[in-house]
C-alpha angles and dihedrals in degrees: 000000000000105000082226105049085049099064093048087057093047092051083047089064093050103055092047091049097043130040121246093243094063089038081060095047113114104207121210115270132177093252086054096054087063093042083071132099119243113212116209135209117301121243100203106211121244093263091047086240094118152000145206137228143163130237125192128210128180143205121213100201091060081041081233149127118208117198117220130182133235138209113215119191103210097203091045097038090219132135135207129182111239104180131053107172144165094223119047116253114219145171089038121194148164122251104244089254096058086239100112136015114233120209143161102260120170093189093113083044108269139061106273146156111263121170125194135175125281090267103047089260122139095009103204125200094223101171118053095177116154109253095014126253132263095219147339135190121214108230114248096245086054090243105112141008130218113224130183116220133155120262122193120216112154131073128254122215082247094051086060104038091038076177097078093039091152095051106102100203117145124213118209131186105175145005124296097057090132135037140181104322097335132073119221104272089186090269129128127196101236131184126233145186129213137178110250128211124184105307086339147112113221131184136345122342107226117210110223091208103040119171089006121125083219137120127221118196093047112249146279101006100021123124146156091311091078088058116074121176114212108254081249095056087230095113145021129207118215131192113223132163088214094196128106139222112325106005073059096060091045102047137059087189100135121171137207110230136189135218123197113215086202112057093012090241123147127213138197111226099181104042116157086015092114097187126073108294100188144155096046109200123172129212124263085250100041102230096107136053117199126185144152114275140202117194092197131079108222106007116104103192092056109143111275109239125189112227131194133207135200101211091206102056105017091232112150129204130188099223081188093055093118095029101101091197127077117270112227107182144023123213120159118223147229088306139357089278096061123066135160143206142176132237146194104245125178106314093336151048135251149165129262128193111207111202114212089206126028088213081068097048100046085045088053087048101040090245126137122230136143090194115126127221136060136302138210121195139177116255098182133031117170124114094258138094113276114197146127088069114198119169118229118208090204100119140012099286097016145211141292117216105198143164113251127193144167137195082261102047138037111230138295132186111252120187103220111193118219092221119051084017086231123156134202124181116235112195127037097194105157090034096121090051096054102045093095102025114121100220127214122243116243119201134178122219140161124234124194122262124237084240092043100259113116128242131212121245133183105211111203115200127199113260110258091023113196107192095206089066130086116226133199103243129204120209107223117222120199132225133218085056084233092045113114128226101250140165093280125149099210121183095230105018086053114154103178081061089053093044086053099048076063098270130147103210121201109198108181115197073220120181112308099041130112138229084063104081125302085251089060091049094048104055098080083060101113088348095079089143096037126063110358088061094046077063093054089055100039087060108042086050091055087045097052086051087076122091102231093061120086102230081199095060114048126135134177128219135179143142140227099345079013088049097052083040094062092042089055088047089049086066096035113034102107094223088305101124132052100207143357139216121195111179116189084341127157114255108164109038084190095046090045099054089070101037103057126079113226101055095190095081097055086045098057092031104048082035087236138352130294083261106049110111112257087034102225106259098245091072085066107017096037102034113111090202082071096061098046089113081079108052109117105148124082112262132190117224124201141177156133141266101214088047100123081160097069102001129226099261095060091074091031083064092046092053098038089053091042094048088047090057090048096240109154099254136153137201122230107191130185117198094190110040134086128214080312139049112235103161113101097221094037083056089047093051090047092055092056098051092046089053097038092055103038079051089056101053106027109031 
């Protein structure tokens, strides 16, 4: 037959089988993910009339993102892009005058503070600082800004044999001297003030740590949201781990300093509070202080709570004292006497307003009470992700512009009114993509514990399920190990991208996850092999009971703590997967210990070293390397060279174990990623070889 008559009648066929709708249909696919536009957090201007935002878009061929900014007209509802750069803009803000819109901007080479118009008009360079800076803040009385730069302050060898300037040897003298994907370069992150003088820089920066081997903000993610001004620009509150080397290692005990403009006197906050205090904000009037708050020294995952401080007297009250859920974010509201955070909450997070005086909150609900006290109520309540949070003075109680995302869908900015507690969505920037995207069904469900607790699962069928079907099904395995399943939409852990390759996920809020009850996050601590992966299997084994999974073609993936999760079931699944993927997980708890780099969470989570007497029971009873003796399915290890989180070597054991037993097993190695993978094509890439695998063995 004609090569070319053969394939008309074929697509004959096709359109007779299949209806034209589903012929249309553009499933998900891991180039699409980066053809979308990600929106970022709102910055509401000073008269409530507008807002601006930032959306990025990549493209995959330069293996690069690119940041915009957007106008959007509050009464209107419109938006209009008002910057087209070569170079992204980031950490937008008003001046506080609502005059002029700062923002980061590297076009003149560096890193620097730019500010423009509302409508992207007379872009200024306003900072000219060597080496560029990573943030800034303007004052609220429009005097002074706040800037983060590196400072070095320690010698290189280099520096002391000048001789042997092209040797690269390092000298260390204590721990830390690497962390997450970058070793110390003698370098610290310090934070300055300079007058400011429309659009620029006067006098002399003063650097707020100097002399100090600290950082502020705190390393590696901190930026300008540990920094708050006083609404009177007459002092500036700084977050710091003033601790070196090894005690650094060792100690989450952040502090909340301030500095006085005035008399150049710096004061500890949070002194004798041992856990991160971090994300300072005052209150409009300034009589208040508020932050996020550990009560542990050392352990990372501690429950957030939000504190509260009067500046007058230095009282300090926990407002979550009775919220038995992490707090996330700090915004103050319409007055001093209104203030809201957001919280992880089964499977999601929301906002939460927290009313000093009940008088205020039944005035704000049109309720009538005489009790005295505080209240805390719910905002939002949709099974989504609520984020980005901005307040709106358009009414008599206001709005809240936030960010608001799904498993299905990256984020778009919603305007929720307190009042009538409607929402309507602002931007549709991934609209087009979506118009012909068959979209994947997500359920939540509970399955019963092994110890009869249950146990919150997101379900993700495949778009277009048919139940009579069976359907290969991957058991998720999340990392942290203290990070919730939420409804997140992620560039590489995407599970509306899975569910479309035709896989049922199965994605358990097992033991050791917030948003459940501090007493349910806390159990993994020191039980890393117990419970938590009697969850896994609890759920996996109520799954495979329905009609529409294939008992015969399950897998498990995870990274870092899921990671470290696949790499345990490989040893004690009892036959019940086909194949697994670990990607950065942790393989050898003794080998680990002295390969990462903060200590203090090996040391709270394992409940002591490999060498404390008596050694604590998980480095024997918990550790995967230990089970290896049962692996018996092919497995897929992958990991990066610039992890100092959870090192190299970790995935190269795995492998080499796995390779030795003659298990059908590859390495997928990244030279230039961390504990992530950021690079577009490198994600991309990633994508391809986890579907190509998981094909192989389960379909």
């Amino acid at each position: 037959m004609n090569k070319k008559l053969k394939i008309s009648l074929l697509a004959l066929i096709a359109w007779a089988v299949f209806p034209s709708s589903l012929l249309a249909q553009q499933f998900l696919t891991e180039e699409k993910i980066w053809e979308m536009g990600m929106v970022g957090a709102p910055v509401v201007h000073p008269n409530g009339q507008m807002a601006v935002y930032s959306v990025r878009f990549t493209k995959l061929e330069d293996n690069k993102g690119q940041n915009d900014l957007y106008l959007l007209d509050l009464k209107t509802k419109i938006s209009k892009q008002i910057t087209n750069t070569p170079a992204s803009e980031s950490q937008y803000s008003w001046r506080p005058d609502g005059a002029w819109i700062g923002y980061l901007s590297s076009t003149s080479g560096s890193t620097q503070l730019w500010e423009m118009k509302a409508d992207g008009s007379n872009a200024r360079q306003v900072s000219n600082i060597a080496g560029g800076i990573a943030g800034y803040g303007y004052s609220p009385d429009g005097k002074n800004i706040f800037y983060i730069k590196r400072v070095k302050l320690d010698s290189s060898l280099q520096d002391k044999y000048p001789q042997l300037s092209k040797s690269t040897g390092q000298l260390f003298t204590g721990l830390m001297y690497r962390h997450w994907d970058s070793f110390h370069d003698g370098t610290y992150s310090h934070v300055f003030i300079q007058s400011y003088e429309d659009g620029k820089l006067t006098g002399q920066a003063k650097d707020l740590l100097a002399g100090e081997r600290y950082h502020s903000p705190l390393q590696p993610f901190g930026g300008s949201e540990e920094m708050a001004w006083s609404p009177d620009g007459k002092k500036l509150v700084y977050t710091s781990k003033k601790l070196q080397g090894t005690a650094s290692a060792k100690s989450t005990n952040a502090d909340l300093y301030q500095y006085n403009l005035a008399t150049g006197e710096t004061t500890n906050l949070t002194s004798g509070m041992m856990g991160y205090d971090v994300t300072p904000v005052f209150s409009p009037d300034g009589k208040k202080l508020a932050w996020l708050s550990m009560e542990r020294d050392g352990y990372e995952a501690d429950k957030n709570r939000v504190m509260v401080m009067d500046l007058a007297t230095g009282s300090v009250t926990d407002i979550t004292e009775t919220f038995d859920n992490s707090a996330n974010s700090i915004l103050w509201g319409k007055d001093s006497n209104r203030l809201f955070f957001g919280a992880y909450v089964g499977g999601t997070t929301q906002l939460y307003e927290h009313f000093f005086d009940l008088g205020a909150a039944a005035s704000t609900y049109g309720i009538k009470s005489k009790l005295k006290g505080s209240a805390t109520i719910v905002v939002t309540s949709a099974a989504m992700n609520h984020g980005g949070y901005a307040y709106v003075a358009n009414s008599k109680n206001g709005s809240i512009l936030l960010q608001q995302q799904s498993m299905l869908r990256p984020a778009e900015l919603v305007l929720l009114d307190l009042s009538t507690k409607k929402s309507s969505t602002l931007t549709q920037i991934n609209d087009a993509i979506y118009k012909n995207m068959p979209l994947a069904k997500v359920t939540s469900r509970q399955i019963k514990a092994s110890d009869g607790k249950n146990i919150h699962t997101w379900v993700i069928y495949p778009p277009n399920f048919d139940s009579t079907k069976k359907y290969p099904t991957l058991l998720y395995c999340q990392g942290g190990p203290q990070s919730m399943i939420s409804q997140a939409f992620s560039t590489r852990w995407n599970f509306h991208l899975m569910a479309s390759k035709g896989y049922l996920v199965v994605a358990p809020n097992r033991r050791g996850l917030p948003g459940f009850g501090q007493e349910w996050n806390e159990q993994i601590s020191g039980d890393w092999g117990g419970q938590a992966m009697r969850d896994y299997l609890s759920a996996i084994d109520t799954m495979v009971k329905e009609p529409f999974v294939d008992a015969n073609k399950l897998g498990a993936v995870g990274a870092s703590f899921g990671g470290y999760s696949v790499y345990w079931l490989a040893g004690n699944h009892n036959k019940r997967f086909k194949t697994f993927i670990s990607h950065c997980g942790v393989y050898n708890l003794e080998a680990m210990y002295g390969q990462t780099e903060e200590i203090f969470f090996t040391d709270f989570e394992m409940k002591g070293s490999p060498y404390t007497q008596p050694q604590p029971a998980s480095y024997q009873k918990f550790s995967p390397h230990h089970f290896v003796k049962n692996w018996d399915t092919p497995i897929l290890v992958i990991h990066n060279e610039k992890d100092f989180r959870v090192p190299l070597a970790q995935g190269m054991e795995a492998f080499t174990a796995a390779q030795l037993k003659g298990i059908e097993s590859s390495f997928l190695y990244f030279p230039d990623e961390n504990h992530h993978v950021l690079k577009p094509q490198n994600s991309v890439l990633w994508q391809k070889v986890f579907f190509e695998w998981l094909d192989t063995y389960l379909k």
